[in-house]
C-alpha positions as CSV (number, residue, x, y, z in Angstrom):
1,X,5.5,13.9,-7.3
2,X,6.5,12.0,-4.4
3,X,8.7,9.2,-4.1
4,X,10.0,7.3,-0.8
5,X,9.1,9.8,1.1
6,X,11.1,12.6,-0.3
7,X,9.5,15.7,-2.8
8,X,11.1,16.6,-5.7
9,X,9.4,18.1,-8.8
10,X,8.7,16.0,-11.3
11,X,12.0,15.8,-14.0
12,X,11.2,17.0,-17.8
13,X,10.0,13.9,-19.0
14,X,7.4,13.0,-16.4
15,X,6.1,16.4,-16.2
16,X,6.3,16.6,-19.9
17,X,3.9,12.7,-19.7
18,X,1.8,14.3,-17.1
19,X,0.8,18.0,-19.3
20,X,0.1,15.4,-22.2
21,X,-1.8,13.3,-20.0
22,X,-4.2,16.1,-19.2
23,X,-3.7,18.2,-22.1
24,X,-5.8,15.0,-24.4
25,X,-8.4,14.3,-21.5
26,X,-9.2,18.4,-21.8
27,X,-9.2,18.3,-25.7
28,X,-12.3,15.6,-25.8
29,X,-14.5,17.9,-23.5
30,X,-13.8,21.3,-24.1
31,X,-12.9,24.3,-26.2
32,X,-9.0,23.1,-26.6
33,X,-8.0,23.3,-30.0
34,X,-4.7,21.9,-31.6
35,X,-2.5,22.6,-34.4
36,X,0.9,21.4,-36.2
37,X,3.3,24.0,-37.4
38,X,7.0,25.0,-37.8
39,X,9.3,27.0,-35.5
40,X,12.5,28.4,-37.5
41,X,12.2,25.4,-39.8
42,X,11.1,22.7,-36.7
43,X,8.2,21.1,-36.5
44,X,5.5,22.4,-33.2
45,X,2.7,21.9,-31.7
46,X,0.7,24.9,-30.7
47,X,-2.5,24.2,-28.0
48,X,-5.0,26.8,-27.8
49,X,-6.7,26.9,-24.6
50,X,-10.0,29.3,-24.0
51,X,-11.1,30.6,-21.3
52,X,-7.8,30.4,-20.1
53,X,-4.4,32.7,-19.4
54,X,-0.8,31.9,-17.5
55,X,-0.1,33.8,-14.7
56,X,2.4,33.3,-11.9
57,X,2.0,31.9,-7.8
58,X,3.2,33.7,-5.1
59,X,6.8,31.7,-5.8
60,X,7.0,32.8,-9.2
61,X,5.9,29.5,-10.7
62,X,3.9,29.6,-14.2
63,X,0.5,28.3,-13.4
64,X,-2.5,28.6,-15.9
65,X,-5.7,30.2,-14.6
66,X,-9.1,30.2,-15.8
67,X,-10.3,33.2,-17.3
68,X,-14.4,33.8,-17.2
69,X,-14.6,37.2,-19.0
């Protein structure tokens, strides 16, 4: 995000707005399915994505690629 001028990523709340954002555009179109569960007694959600894996960029970020076979 950028912000007077300066870059910065964006903090854990705005990226977290921003994944949610596009995660529920992607679930009305394609093969995204959803489900609740528990974690060590904690309540999850767990997003399956086909067609798709993470990988990393050259700087070591996570990214999430699209897989055709």
């Amino acid at each position: 995000m950028q912000r007077r001028g300066a870059n910065r990523p964006p903090n854990l709340k705005e990226a977290l707005d921003l994944f949610l954002g596009a995660l529920g555009s992607i679930t009305r179109s394609s093969g995204v399915k959803t489900v609740n569960i528990e974690v060590d007694g904690k309540p999850a959600a767990l997003t399956i994505i086909e067609n798709a894996a993470f990988g990393e960029d050259a700087n070591g970020n996570t990214i999430l690629e699209e897989k055709t076979e």
